[in-house]
KETORZA-64185 format. One record per residue: residue in one letter; x, y, z of N, C-alpha, C, O in turn. Coordinates in steps of 0.2 Angstrom, whole numbers, padded with zeros to 4 digits. Layout:
<rs>
<'A', <X, Y, Z>, <X, Y, Z>, <X, Y, Z>, <X, Y, Z>>
...
</rs>
This chain:
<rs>
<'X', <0027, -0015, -0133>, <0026, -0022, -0130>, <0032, -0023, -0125>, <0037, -0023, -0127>>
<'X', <0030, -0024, -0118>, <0034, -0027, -0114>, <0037, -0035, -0114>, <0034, -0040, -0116>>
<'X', <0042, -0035, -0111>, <0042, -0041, -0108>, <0039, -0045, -0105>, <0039, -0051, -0105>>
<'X', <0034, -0041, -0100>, <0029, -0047, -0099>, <0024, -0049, -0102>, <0024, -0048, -0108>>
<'X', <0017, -0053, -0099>, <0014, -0056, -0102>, <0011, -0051, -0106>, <0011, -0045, -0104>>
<'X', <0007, -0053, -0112>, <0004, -0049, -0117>, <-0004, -0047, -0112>, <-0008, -0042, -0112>>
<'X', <-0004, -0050, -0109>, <-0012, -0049, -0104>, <-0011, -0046, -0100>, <-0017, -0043, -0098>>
<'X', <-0003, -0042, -0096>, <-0003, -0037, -0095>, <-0002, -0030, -0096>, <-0004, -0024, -0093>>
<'X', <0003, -0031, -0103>, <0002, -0026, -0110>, <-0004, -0024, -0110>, <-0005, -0018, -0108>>
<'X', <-0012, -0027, -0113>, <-0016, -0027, -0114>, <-0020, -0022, -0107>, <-0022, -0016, -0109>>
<'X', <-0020, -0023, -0103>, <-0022, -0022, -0095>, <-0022, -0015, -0096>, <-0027, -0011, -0096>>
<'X', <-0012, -0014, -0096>, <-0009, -0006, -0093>, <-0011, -0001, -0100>, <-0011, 0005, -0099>>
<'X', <-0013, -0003, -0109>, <-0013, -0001, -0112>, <-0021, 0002, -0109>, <-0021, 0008, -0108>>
<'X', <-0026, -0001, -0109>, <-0033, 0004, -0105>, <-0031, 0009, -0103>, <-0034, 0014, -0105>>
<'X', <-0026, 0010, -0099>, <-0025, 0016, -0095>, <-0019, 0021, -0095>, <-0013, 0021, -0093>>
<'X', <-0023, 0027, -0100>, <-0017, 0032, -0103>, <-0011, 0034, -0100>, <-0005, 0034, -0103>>
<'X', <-0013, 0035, -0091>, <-0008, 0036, -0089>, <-0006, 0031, -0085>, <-0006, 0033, -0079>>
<'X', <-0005, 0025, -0086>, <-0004, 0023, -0083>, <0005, 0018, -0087>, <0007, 0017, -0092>>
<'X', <0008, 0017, -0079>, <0015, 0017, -0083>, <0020, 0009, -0080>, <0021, 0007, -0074>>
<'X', <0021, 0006, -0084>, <0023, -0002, -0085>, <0029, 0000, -0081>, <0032, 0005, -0084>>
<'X', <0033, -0004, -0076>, <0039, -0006, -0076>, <0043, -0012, -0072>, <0040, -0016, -0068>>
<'X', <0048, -0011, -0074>, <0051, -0019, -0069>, <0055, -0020, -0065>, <0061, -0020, -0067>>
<'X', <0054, -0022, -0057>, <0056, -0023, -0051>, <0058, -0030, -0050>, <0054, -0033, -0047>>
<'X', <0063, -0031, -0051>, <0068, -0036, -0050>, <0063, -0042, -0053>, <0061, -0047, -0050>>
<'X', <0060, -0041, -0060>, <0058, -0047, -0064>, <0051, -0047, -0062>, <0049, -0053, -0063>>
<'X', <0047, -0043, -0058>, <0039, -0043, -0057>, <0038, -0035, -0060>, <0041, -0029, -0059>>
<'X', <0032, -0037, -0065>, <0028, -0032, -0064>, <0026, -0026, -0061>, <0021, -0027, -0058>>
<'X', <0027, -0019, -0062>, <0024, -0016, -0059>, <0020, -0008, -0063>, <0024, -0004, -0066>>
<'X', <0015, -0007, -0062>, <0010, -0004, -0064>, <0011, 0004, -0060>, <0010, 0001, -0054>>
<'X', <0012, 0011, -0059>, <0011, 0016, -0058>, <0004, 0020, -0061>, <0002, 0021, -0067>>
<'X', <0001, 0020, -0055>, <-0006, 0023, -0057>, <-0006, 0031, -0055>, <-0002, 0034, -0050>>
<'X', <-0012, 0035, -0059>, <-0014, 0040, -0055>, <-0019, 0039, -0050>, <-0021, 0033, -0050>>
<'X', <-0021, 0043, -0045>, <-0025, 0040, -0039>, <-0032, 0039, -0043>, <-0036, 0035, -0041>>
<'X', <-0032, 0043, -0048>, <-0041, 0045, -0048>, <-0041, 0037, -0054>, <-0047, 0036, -0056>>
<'X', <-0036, 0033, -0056>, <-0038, 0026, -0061>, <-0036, 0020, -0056>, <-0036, 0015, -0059>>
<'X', <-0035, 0020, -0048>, <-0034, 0016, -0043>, <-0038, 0011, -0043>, <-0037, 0005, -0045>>
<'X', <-0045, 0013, -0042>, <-0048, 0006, -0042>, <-0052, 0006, -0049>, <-0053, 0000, -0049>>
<'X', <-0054, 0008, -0055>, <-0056, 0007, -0060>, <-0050, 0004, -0063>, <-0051, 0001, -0068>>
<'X', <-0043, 0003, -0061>, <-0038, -0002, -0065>, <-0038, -0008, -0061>, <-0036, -0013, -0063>>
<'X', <-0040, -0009, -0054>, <-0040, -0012, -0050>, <-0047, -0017, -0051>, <-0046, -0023, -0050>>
<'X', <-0051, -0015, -0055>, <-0057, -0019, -0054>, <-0057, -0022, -0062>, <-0060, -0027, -0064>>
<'X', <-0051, -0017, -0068>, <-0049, -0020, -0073>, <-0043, -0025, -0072>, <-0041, -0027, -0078>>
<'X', <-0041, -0026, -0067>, <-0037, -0031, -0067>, <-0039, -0038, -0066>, <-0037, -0043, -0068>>
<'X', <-0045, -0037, -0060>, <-0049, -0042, -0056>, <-0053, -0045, -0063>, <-0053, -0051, -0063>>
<'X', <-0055, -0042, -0067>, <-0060, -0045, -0073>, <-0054, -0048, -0077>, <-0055, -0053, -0081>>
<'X', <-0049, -0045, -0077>, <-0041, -0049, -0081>, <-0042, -0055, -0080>, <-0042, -0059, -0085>>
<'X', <-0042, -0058, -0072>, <-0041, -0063, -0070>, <-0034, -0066, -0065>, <-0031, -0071, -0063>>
<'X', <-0034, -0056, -0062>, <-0031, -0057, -0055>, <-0036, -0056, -0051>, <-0040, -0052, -0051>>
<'X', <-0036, -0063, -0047>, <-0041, -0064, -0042>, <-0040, -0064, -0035>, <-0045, -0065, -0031>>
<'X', <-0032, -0062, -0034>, <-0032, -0061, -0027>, <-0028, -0054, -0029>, <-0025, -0052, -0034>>
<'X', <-0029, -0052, -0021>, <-0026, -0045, -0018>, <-0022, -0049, -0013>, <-0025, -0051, -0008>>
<'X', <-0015, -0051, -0014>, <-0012, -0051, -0008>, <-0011, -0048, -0002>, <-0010, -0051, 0004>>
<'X', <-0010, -0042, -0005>, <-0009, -0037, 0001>, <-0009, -0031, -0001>, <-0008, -0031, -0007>>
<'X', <-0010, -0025, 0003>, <-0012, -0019, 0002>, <-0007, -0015, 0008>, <-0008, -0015, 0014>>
<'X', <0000, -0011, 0005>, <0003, -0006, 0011>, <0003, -0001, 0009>, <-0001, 0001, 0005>>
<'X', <0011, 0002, 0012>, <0012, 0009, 0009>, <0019, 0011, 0011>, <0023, 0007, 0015>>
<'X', <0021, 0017, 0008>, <0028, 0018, 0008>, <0028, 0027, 0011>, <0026, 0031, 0007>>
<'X', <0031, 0028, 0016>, <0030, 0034, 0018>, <0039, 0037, 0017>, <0043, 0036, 0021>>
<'X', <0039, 0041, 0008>, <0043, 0045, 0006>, <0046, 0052, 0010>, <0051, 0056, 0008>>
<'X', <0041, 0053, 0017>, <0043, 0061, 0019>, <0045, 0065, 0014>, <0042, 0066, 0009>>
<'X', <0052, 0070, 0015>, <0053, 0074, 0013>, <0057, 0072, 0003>, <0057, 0076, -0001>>
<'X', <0058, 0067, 0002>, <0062, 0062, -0003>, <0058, 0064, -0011>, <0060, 0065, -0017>>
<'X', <0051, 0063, -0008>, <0046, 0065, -0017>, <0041, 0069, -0014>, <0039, 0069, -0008>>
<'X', <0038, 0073, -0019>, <0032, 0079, -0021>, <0028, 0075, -0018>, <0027, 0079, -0013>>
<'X', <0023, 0068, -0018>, <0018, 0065, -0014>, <0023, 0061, -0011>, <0027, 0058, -0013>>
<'X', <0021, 0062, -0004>, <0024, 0061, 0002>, <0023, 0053, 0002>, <0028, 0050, 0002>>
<'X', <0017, 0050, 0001>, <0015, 0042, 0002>, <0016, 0039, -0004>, <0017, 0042, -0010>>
<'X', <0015, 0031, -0003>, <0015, 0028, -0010>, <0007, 0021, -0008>, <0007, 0017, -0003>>
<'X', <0003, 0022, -0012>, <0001, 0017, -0009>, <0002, 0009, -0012>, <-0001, 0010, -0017>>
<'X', <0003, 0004, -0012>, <0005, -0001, -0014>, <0000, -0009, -0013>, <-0002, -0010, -0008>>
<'X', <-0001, -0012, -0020>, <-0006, -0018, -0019>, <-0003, -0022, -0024>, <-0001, -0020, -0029>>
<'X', <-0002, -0029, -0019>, <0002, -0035, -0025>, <-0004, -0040, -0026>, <-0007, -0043, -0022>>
<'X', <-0003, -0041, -0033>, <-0010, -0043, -0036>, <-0006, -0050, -0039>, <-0001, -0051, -0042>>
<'X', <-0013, -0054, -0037>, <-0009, -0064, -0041>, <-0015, -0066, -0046>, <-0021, -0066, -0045>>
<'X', <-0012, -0069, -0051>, <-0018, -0071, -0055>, <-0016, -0079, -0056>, <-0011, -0081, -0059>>
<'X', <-0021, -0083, -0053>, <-0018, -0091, -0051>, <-0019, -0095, -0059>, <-0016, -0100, -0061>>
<'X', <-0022, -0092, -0061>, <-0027, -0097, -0069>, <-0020, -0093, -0073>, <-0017, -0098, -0076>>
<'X', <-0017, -0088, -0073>, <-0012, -0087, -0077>, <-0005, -0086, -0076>, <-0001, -0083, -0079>>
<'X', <-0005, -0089, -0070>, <0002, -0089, -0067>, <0005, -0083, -0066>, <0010, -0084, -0069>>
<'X', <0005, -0075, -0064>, <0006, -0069, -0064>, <0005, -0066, -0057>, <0000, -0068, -0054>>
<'X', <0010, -0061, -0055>, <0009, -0055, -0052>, <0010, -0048, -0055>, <0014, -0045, -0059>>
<'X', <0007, -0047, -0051>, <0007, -0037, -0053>, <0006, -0034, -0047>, <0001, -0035, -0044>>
<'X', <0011, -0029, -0046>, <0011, -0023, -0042>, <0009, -0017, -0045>, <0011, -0015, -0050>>
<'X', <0003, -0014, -0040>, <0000, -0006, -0041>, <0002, -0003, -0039>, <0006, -0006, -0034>>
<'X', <0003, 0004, -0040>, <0006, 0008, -0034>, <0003, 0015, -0036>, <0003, 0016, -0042>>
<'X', <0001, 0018, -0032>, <-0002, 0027, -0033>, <0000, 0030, -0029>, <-0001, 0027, -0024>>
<'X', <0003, 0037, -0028>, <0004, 0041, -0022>, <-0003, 0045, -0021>, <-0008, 0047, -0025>>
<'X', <-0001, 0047, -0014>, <-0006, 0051, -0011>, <-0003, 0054, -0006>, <0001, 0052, -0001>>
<'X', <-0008, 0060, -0007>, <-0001, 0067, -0003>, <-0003, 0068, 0003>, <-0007, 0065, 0005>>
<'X', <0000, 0073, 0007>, <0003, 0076, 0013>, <-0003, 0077, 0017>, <-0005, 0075, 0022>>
<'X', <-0006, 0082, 0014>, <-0012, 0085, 0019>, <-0017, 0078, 0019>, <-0018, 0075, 0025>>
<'X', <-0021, 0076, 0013>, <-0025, 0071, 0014>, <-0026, 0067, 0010>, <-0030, 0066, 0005>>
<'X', <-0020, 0061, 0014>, <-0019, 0055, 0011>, <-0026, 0051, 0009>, <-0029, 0046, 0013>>
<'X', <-0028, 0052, 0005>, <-0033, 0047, 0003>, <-0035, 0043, -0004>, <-0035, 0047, -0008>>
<'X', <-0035, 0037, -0005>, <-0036, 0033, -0010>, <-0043, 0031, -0010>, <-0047, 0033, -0006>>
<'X', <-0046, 0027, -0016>, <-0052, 0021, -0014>, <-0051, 0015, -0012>, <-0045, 0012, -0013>>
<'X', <-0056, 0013, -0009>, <-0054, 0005, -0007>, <-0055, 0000, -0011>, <-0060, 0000, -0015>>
<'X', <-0051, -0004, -0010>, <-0050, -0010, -0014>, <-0054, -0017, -0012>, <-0054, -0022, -0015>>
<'X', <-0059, -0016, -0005>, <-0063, -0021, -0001>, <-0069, -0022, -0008>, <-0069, -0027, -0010>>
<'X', <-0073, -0016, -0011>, <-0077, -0020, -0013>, <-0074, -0022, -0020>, <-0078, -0024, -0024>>
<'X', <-0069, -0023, -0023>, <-0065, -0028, -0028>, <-0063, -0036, -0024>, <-0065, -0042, -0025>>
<'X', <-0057, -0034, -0019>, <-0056, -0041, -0015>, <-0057, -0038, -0008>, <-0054, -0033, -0006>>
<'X', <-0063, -0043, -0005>, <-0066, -0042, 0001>, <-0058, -0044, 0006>, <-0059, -0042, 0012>>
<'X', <-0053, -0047, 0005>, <-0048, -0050, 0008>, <-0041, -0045, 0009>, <-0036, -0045, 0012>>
<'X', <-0045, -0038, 0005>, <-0039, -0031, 0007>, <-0041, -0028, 0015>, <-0037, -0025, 0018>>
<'X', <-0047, -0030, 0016>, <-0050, -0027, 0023>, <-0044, -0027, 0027>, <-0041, -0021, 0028>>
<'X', <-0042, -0031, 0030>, <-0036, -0027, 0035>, <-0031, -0024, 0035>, <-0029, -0020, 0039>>
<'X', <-0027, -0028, 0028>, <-0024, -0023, 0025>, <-0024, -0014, 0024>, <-0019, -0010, 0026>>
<'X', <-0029, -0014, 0022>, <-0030, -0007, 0022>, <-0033, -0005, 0028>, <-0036, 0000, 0028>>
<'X', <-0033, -0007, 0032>, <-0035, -0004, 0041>, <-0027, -0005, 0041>, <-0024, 0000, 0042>>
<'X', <-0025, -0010, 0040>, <-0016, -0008, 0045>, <-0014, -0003, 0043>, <-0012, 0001, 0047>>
<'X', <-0012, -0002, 0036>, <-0011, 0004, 0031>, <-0014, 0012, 0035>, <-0010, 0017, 0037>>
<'X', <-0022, 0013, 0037>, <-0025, 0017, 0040>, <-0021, 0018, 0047>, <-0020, 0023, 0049>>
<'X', <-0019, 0013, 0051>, <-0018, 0013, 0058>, <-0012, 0016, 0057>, <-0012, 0021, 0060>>
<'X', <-0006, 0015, 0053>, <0000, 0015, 0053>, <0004, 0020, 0049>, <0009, 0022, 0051>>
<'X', <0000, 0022, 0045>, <0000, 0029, 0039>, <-0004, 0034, 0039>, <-0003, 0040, 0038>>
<'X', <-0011, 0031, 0042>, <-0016, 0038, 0042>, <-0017, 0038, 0037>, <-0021, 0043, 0036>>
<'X', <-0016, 0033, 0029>, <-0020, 0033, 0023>, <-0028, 0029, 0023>, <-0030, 0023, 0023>>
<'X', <-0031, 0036, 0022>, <-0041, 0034, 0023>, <-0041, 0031, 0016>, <-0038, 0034, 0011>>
<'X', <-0044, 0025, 0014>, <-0046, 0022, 0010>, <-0056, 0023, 0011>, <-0060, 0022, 0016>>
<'X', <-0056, 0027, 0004>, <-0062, 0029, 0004>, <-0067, 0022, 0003>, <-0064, 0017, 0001>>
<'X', <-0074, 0022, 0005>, <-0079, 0016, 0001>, <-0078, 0010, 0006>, <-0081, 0004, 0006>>
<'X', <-0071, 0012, 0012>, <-0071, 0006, 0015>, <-0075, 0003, 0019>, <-0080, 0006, 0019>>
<'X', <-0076, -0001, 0022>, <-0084, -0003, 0025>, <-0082, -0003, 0034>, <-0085, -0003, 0039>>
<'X', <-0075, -0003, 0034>, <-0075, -0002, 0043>, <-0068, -0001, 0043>, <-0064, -0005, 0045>>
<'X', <-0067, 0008, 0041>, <-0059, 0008, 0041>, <-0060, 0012, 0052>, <-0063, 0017, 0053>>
<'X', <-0057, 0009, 0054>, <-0055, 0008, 0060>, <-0048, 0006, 0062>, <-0044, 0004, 0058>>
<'X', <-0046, 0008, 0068>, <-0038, 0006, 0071>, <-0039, -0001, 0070>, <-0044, -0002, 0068>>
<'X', <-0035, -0006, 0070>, <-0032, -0014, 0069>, <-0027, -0017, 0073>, <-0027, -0023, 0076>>
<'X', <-0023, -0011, 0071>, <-0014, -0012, 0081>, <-0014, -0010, 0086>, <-0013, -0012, 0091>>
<'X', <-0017, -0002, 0082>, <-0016, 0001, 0089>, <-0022, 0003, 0094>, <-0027, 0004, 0091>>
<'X', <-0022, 0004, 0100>, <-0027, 0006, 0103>, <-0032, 0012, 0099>, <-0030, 0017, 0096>>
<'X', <-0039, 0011, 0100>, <-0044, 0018, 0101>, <-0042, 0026, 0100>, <-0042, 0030, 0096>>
<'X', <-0040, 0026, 0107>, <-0036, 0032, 0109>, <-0029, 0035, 0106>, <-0029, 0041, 0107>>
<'X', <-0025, 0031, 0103>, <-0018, 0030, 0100>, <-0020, 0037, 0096>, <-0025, 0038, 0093>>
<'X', <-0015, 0041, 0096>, <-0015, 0048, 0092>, <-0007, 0047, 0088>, <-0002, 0046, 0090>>
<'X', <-0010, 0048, 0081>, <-0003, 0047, 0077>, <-0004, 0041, 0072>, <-0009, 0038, 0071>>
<'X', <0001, 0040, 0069>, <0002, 0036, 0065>, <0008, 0033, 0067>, <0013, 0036, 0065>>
<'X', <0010, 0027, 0070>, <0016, 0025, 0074>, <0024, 0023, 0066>, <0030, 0025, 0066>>
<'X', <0021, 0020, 0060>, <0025, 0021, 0054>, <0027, 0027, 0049>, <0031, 0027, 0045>>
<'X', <0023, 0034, 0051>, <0026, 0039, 0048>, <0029, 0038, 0051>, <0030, 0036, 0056>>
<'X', <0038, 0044, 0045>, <0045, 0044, 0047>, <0045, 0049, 0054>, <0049, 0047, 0059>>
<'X', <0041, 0055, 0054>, <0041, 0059, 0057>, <0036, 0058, 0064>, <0035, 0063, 0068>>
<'X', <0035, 0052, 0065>, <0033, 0050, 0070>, <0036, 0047, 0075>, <0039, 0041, 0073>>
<'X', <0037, 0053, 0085>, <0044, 0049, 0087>, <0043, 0045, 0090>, <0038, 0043, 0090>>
<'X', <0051, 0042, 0093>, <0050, 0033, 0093>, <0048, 0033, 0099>, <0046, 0027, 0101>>
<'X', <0050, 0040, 0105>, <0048, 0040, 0112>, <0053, 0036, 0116>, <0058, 0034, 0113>>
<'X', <0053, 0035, 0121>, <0059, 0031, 0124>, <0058, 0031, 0134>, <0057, 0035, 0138>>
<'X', <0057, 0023, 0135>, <0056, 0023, 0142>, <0064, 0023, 0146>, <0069, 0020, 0144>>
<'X', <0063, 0026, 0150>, <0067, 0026, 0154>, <0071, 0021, 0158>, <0067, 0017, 0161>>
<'X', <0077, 0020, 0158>, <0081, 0014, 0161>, <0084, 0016, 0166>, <0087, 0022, 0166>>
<'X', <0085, 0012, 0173>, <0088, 0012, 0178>, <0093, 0006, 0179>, <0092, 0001, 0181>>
<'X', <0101, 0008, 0177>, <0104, 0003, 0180>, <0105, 0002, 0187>, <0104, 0006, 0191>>
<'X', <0106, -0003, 0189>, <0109, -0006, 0196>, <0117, -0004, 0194>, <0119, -0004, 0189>>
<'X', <0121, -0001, 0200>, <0127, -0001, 0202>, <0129, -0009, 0198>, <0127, -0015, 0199>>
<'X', <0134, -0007, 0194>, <0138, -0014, 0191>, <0142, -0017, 0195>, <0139, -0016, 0200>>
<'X', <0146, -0020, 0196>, <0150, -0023, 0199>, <0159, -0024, 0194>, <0161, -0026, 0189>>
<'X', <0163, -0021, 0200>, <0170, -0022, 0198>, <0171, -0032, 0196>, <0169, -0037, 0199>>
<'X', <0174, -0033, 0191>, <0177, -0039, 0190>, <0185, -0037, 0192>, <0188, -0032, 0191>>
<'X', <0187, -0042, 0194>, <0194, -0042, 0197>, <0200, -0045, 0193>, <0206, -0046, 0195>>
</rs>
């Protein structure tokens, strides 16, 4: 038993591998990719009813799966939150989507997509969000450069 609520005991207890720990006094859940939204839709039936938000965390060279993907979950009826987190690797960062559990992950997970290049499967319009159509890359991976416009000063001026 944890220190948190026993209704999140209960939750992370469904899922074998699934691993409880604590980030500066909130909850956080590590899943495998393939129990992301099967604990996601056993969460929502717990009685977290919003998905705050949905990002991610690009580890580059630091860990074995390069990404992380991350969703912070609020339950208003039990006063609680809970963070998800599952990695998903290098060649083909992919997850399922969270839109048909909370329809309110949708852009979330498009800025995620724009930003990382992580496809959330089952999404209903994973499309760009910031960046242009055209925009090639993912402008938040580490390994993507930062580019740099050219500056021209004016001749300074001596102070006397």
């Amino acid at each position: 038993m944890s220190d948190f609520s026993p209704l999140i005991d209960e939750l992370v207890a469904g899922f074998e591998s699934a691993v409880l720990e604590d980030s500066h006094g909130q909850a956080v859940v590590r899943l495998q990719r393939d129990d992301w939204v099967d604990f996601a839709k056993a969460a929502k039936d717990a009685g977290f009813e919003v998905c705050v938000d949905v990002t991610a965390v690009d580890w580059m060279r630091q860990r074995p799966e390069r990404f992380e993907v991350v969703a912070n979950l609020l339950s208003m009826q039990h006063k609680l939150r809970l963070r998800m987190i599952t990695t998903v690797g290098r060649q083909e960062p992919t997850v399922g989507s969270l839109v048909p559990i909370w329809p309110g992950a949708d852009f979330a997970e498009r800025e995620a997509y724009d930003m990382f290049g992580i496809v959330f499967e089952g999404h209903p319009d994973l499309t760009r969000i910031l960046m242009p159509d055209d925009w090639e890359g993912h402008p938040l991976r580490k390994d993507f450069g930062v580019g740099a416009v050219p500056v021209q000063f004016k001749a300074s001026h001596q102070v006397d």
